[in-house]
VOGU-3710 file (C-alpha; in Angstrom, 3 decimals, decimal comma):
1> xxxxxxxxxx> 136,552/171,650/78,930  135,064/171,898/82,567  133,925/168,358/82,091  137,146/167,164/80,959  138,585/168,831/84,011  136,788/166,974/86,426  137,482/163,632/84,774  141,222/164,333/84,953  140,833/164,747/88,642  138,941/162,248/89,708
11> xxxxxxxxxx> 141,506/159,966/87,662  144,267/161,393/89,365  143,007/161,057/92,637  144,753/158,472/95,080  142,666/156,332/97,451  144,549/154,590/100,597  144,429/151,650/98,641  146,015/152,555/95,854  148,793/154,577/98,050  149,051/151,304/99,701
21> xxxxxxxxxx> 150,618/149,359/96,840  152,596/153,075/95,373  154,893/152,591/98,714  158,007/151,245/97,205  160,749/149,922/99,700  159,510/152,094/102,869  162,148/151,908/105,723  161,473/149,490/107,727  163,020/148,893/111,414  162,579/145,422/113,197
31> xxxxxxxxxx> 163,399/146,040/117,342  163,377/142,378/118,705  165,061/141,934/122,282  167,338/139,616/119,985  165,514/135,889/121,284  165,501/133,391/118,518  161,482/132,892/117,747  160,743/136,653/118,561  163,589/137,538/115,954  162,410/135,468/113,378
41> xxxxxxxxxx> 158,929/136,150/113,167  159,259/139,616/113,134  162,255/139,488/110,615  159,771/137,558/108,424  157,044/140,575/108,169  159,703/142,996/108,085  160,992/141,261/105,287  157,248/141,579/103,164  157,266/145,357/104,248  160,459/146,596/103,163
51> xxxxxxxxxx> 159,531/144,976/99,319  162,772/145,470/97,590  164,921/146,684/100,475  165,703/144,935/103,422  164,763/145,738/107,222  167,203/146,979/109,698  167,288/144,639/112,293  168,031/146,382/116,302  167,916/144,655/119,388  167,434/147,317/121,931
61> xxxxxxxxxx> 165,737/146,148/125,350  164,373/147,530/128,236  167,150/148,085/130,809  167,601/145,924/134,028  166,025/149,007/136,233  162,626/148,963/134,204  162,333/145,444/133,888  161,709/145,299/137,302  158,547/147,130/136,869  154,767/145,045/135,461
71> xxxxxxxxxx> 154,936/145,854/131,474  151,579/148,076/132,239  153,705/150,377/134,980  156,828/150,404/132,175  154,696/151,867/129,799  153,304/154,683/132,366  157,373/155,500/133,331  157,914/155,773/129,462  155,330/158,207/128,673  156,228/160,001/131,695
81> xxxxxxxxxx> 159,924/160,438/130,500  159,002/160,856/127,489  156,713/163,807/127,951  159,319/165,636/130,312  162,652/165,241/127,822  162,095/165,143/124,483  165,086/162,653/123,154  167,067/162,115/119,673  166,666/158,407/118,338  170,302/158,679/118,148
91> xxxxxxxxxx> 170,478/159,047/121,956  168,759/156,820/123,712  167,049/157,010/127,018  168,076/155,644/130,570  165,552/152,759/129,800  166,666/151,420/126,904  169,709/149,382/126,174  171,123/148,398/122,600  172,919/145,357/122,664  174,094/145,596/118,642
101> xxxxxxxxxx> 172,781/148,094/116,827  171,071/151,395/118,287  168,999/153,608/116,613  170,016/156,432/113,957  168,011/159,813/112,842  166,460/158,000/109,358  163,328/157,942/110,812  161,812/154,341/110,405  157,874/153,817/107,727  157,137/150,848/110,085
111> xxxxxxxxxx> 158,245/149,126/113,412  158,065/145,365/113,460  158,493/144,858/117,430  158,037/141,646/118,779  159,392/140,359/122,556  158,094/141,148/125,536  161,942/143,425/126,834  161,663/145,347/123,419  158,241/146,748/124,042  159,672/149,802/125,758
121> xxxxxxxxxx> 161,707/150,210/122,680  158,891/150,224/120,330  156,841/152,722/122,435  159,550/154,614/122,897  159,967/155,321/119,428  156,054/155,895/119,035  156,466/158,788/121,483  159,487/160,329/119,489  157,757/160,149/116,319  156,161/163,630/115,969
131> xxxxxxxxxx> 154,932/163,827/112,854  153,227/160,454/113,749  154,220/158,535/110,035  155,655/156,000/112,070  153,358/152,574/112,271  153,976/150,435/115,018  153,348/146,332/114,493  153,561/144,251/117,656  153,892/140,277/116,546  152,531/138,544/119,833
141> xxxxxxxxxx> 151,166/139,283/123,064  152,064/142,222/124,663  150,912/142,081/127,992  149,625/145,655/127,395  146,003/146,876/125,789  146,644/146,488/121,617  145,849/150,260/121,438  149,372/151,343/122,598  150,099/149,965/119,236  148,962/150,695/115,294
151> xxxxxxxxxx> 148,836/146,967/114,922  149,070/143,732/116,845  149,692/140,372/114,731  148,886/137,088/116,938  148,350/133,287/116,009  144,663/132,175/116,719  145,859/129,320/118,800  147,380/132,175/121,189  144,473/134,957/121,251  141,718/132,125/121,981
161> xxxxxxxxxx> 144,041/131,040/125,303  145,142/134,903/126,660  142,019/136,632/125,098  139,982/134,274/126,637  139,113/136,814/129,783  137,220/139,761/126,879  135,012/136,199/125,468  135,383/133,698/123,319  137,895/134,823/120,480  137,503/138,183/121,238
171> xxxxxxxxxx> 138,426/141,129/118,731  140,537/143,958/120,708  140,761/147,641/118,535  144,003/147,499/116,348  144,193/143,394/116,620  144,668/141,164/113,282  144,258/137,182/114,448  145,681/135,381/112,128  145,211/131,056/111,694  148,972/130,231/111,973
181> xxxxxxxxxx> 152,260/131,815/113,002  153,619/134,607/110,812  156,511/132,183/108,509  158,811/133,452/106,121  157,910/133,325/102,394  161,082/134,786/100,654  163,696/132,547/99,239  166,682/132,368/101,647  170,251/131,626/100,612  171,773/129,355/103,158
191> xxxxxxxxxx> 175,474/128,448/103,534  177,692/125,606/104,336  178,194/124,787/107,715  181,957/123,525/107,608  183,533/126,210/109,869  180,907/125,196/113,052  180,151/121,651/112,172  182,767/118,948/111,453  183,125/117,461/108,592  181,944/113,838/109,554
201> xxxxxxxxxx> 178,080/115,594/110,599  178,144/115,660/106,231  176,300/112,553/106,155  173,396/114,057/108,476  172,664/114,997/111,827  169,794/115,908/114,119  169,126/119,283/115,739  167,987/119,568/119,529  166,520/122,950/120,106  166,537/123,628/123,774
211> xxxxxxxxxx> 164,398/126,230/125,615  163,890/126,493/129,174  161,130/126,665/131,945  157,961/129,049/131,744  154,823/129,782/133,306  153,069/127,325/130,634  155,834/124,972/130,118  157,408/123,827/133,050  160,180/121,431/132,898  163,195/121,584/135,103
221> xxxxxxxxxx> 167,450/121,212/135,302  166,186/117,290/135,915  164,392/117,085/132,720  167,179/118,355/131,066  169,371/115,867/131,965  166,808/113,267/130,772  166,816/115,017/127,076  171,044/115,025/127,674  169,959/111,261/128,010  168,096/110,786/125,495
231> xxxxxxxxxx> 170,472/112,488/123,139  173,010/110,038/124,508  171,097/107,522/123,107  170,731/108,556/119,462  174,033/108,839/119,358  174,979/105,107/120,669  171,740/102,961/119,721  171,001/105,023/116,302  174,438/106,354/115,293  173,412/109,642/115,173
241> xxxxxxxxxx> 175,277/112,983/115,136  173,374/115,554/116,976  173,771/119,753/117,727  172,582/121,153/120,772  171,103/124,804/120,391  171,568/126,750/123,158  168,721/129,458/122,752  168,104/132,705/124,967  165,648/130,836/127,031  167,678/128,473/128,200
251> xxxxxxxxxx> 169,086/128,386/131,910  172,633/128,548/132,647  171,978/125,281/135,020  170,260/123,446/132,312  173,465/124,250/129,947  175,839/122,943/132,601  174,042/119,887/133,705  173,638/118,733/129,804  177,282/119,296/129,072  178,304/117,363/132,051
261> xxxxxxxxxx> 176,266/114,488/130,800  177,755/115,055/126,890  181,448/115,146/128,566  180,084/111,213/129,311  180,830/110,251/125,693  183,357/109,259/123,849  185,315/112,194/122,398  187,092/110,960/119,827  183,829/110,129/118,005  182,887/113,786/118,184
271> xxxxxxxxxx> 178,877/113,091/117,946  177,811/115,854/119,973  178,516/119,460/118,988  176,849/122,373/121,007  175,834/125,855/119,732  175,508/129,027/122,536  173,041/130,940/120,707  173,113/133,956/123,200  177,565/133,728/122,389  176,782/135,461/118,664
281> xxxxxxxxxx> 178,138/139,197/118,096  174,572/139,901/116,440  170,850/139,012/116,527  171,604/138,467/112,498  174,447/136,673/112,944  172,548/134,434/115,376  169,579/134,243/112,971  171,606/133,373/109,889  173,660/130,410/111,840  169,865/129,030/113,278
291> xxxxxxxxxx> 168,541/129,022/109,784  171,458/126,937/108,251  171,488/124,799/111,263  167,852/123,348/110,768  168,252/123,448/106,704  171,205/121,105/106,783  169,723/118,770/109,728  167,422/115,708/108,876  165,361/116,273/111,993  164,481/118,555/114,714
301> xxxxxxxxxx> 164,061/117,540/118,276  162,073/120,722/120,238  161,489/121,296/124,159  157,662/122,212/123,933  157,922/126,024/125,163  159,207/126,705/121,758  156,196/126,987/119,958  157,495/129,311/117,391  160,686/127,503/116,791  158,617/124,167/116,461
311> xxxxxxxxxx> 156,278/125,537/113,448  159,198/127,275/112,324  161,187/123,833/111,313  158,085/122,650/110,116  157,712/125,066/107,504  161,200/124,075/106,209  159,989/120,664/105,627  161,792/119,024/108,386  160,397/115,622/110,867  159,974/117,763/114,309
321> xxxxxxxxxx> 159,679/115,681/117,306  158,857/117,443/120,681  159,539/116,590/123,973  158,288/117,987/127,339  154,710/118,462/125,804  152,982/116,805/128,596  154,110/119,793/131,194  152,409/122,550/128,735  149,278/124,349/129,480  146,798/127,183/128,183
331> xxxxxxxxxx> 148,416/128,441/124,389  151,298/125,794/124,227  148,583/123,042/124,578  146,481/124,341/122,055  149,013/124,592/119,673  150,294/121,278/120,120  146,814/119,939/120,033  146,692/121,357/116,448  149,887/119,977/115,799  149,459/116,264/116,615
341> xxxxxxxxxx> 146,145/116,799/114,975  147,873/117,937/111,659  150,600/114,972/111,704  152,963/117,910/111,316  154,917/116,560/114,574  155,403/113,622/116,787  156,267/113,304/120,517  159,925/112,371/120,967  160,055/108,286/122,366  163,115/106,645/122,230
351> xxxxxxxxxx> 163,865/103,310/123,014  165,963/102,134/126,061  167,773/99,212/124,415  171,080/99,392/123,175  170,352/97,679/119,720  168,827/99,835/117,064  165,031/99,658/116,723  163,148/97,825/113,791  159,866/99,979/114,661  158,816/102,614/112,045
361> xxxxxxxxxx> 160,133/105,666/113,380  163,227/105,299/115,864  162,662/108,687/117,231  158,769/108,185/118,610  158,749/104,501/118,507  155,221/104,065/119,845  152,516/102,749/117,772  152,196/103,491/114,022  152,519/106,894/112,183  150,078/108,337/110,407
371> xxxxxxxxxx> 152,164/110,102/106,749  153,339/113,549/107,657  151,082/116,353/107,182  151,096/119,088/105,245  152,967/122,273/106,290  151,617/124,425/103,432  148,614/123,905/103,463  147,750/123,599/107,383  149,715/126,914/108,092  148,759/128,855/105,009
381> xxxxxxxxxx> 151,611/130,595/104,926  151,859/132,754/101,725  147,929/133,838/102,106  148,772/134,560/105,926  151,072/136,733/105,354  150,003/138,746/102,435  146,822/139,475/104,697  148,394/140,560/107,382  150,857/142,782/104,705  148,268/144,098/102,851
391> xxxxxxxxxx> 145,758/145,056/105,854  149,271/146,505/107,667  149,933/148,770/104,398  146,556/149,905/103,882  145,908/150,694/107,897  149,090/152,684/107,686  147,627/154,531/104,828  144,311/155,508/106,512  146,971/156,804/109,180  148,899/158,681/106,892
401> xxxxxx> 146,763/160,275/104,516  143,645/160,574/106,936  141,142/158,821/105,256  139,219/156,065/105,525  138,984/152,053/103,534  135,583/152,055/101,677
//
C-alpha cells in the first residue's frame, strides 16, 4: 500500500515542463508605444501566448518629461518612483502616458513589450507586480542590460551588429537570439478595402511604405521627394495605382514635401491615395488597416529603415522592392545583405523614360532576376516562433513554481 502510495505521487507530480503546456489562455498584455513594426511583432508572440484567447493590446509611452532622459537614467527615475509610491495599474504614474487603452487591475501572465518609449511602461509594471507572476518579454533592443527583463527576443542579424561590443555573437543572461524576425503564424481574416481605397485600385495597386531618417538609415526631406518621383512615374510610364503609408517614423516635412509633389498629378485619374498611419483612433485599428493594405497590394515598395516592415510583406508572399538601402549601416546592412542574398527582395530602379519598359521587372530594371526566394523556408517562421513560445512558457514556469528545467 506504501508502495502504491509513492507511485501515485510521483505520477501526480508536475514538472515546469509539463505546467508549461497545462497554462491554458494565460492573460496576456502587449504594451507597444503603438509604431507599426514594434506593434506587429509583438502582437505576433502575444498572439502564440494567449493560445485560445487573445492579447490586450495598450499603447502606453513614456511621457515627454522622461523621454528627455538616456533609457539607462529612465529606468533609475522609475525604480526610484516606484520604490517611494506604491501605484494601482489602474492609475498610472506621472511618467507614463496611455494614448488608447490604459491599464486595468486584471493583473497581466505575460508582457510582450516591444519599442524603445514603452520600456518605462513595461518596467513599470514589473515593479508593481508584487507577487512577481508577471513575465516580462522585450522583442528588440532595449538599450538597457537584458536583465531588467524575464526575456529579451532579438533577430540574429540585430544582436551580431549592437552585441558586437560583449564579442562576437555574444549571449547576455535572459537573451533568446533567434535566426529571423518574430512573424505571425495564425490565420488572419482580412477585409475589403472599399471604404479607404477607390474602387478603380480593384484591378491592383502597389504599396509605398514610408519611414523616415535614423541613426543607421539616413535619408533626407530630398530623398523623399525623389521616391514622390519615382512614384510619379509608376503611375504615368507603368499605369500603376499606388498608396502611400504614412508610418510613425515618418517626418512631418517628408509628408508635406511628397504631397506637394502628388498634388502634381492629374486628379481626376485618382492614382495616388495616401494613408496617415499615426491619424488612426487605435494601435489595432492601425494594425488591422496595415495588414489589409499589403494583402490586397501586388507589391511593396519599402524605405530601408523599415526592416521589420520589409520581412513583414515578405512573409505574406508579396515582391518587396527597397529603396534608400545604400544610406544603411551596422543591423540594417546586415539584414539587407541577407535579403538580397535570399532573392527575397530587390532594390527599387525605375526607368526614366516615359514609355513602359520591356525589361523583366519594371520596378528594378537592372540586369536579370534571379526567381524569388523562399520566405518560409529562409525565415523559418513557424519553428521560430514555437522556440521562442515554448522556451518563454517554460522560463516563466521555472519563475513561477521555483524550480529548475532538467
Amino acid at each position: 500500500m506504501l508502495k502504491q502510495i509513492r507511485l501515485l505521487g510521483r505520477a501526480t507530480r508536475v514538472s515546469p515542463r509539463c505546467y508549461s503546456t497545462q497554462t491554458a489562455s494565460p492573460n496576456v498584455w502587449v504594451v507597444t508605444d503603438g509604431g507599426i513594426e514594434s506593434s506587429l511583432q509583438a502582437v505576433a508572440l502575444g498572439k502564440q501566448l494567449s493560445g485560445s484567447g487573445k492579447p490586450k493590446v495598450k499603447t502606453v509611452v513614456a511621457s515627454k518629461k522622461l523621454q528627455m532622459f538616456p533609457a539607462i537614467i529612465q529606468k533609475y527615475l522609475i525604480e526610484y518612483s516606484a520604490s517611494k509610491h506604491k501605484g494601482t495599474l489602474s492609475k498610472l504614474p506621472w511618467y507614463l502616458t496611455a494614448k488608447d487603452e490604459s491599464f486595468d487591475e486584471a493583473k497581466p501572465d505575460y508582457v510582450i513589450t516591444s519599442g524603445q518609449d514603452a520600456v518605462p511602461a513595461c518596467l513599470y509594471l514589473t515593479n508593481a507586480d508584487q507577487n512577481k507572476k508577471c513575465f516580462s518579454v522585450y522583442v528588440g533592443y532595449p538599450n538597457i542590460p537584458f536583465i531588467n527583463f524575464d526575456q529579451v527576443v532579438l533577430p540574429k542579424y540585430e544582436a551580431n551588429a549592437k552585441m558586437a561590443a560583449l564579442g562576437p555573437l555574444a549571449r547576455q543572461k535572459n537573451g533568446i537570439i533567434t535566426p529571423a524576425p518574430l512573424l505571425d503564424t495564425t490565420p488572419t481574416t482580412y477585409k475589403q478595402l472599399d471604404q479607404m481605397i477607390p474602387a478603380t485600385f480593384s484591378q491592383g495597386f502597389t504599396t509605398v511604405v514610408v519611414g523616415g531618417h535614423s541613426p543607421n538609415c539616413r535619408w533626407y526631406s530630398e530623398d523623399a521627394v525623389n521616391l514622390a518621383d519615382n512614384i510619379k512615374r509608376m503611375v504615368k510610364n507603368l499605369n500603376d495605382k499606388v498608396v502611400v503609408v504614412y508610418t510613425d517614423r515618418t517626418p512631418p516635412l517628408v509628408k508635406d514635401k511628397m504631397n506637394k509633389r502628388f498634388a502634381e498629378l492629374d486628379n481626376t485619374q485618382a492614382s495616388v491615395i495616401t494613408w496617415d498611419s499615426t491619424l488612426e483612433p487605435s494601435t489595432m485599428n492601425k494594425l488591422t488597416s496595415y495588414e489589409n493594405i499589403i494583402h490586397f497590394s501586388q507589391r511593396v515598395v519599402l524605405t530601408a529603415d523599415l526592416d521589420y516592415a520589409c520581412a513583414h510583406a515578405i512573409s505574406k508572399g508579396k515582391p518587396v522592392y527597397v529603396t534608400f538601402g545604400g544610406q544603411c549601416r551596422s543591423y540594417l546592412s546586415h539584414f539587407y545583405r541577407w535579403i538580397y542574398d535570399a532573392h527575397l527582395a530587390r532594390k527599387l530602379r525605375l526607368e526614366r523614360h516615359n514609355h513602359r519598359s520591356t525589361v523583366e521587372d519594371a520596378y528594378s530594371y537592372l540586369g536579370n532576376h534571379v526567381t524569388w526566394g523562399n520566405a518560409a523556408k529562409v525565415f523559418q517562421m513557424k519553428h521560430t516562433m514555437s522556440y521562442v513560445k515554448s522556451e518563454i512558457v517554460e522560463i516563466r514556469a521555472e519563475k513561477v513554481t521555483g524550480k529548475r528545467r532538467k
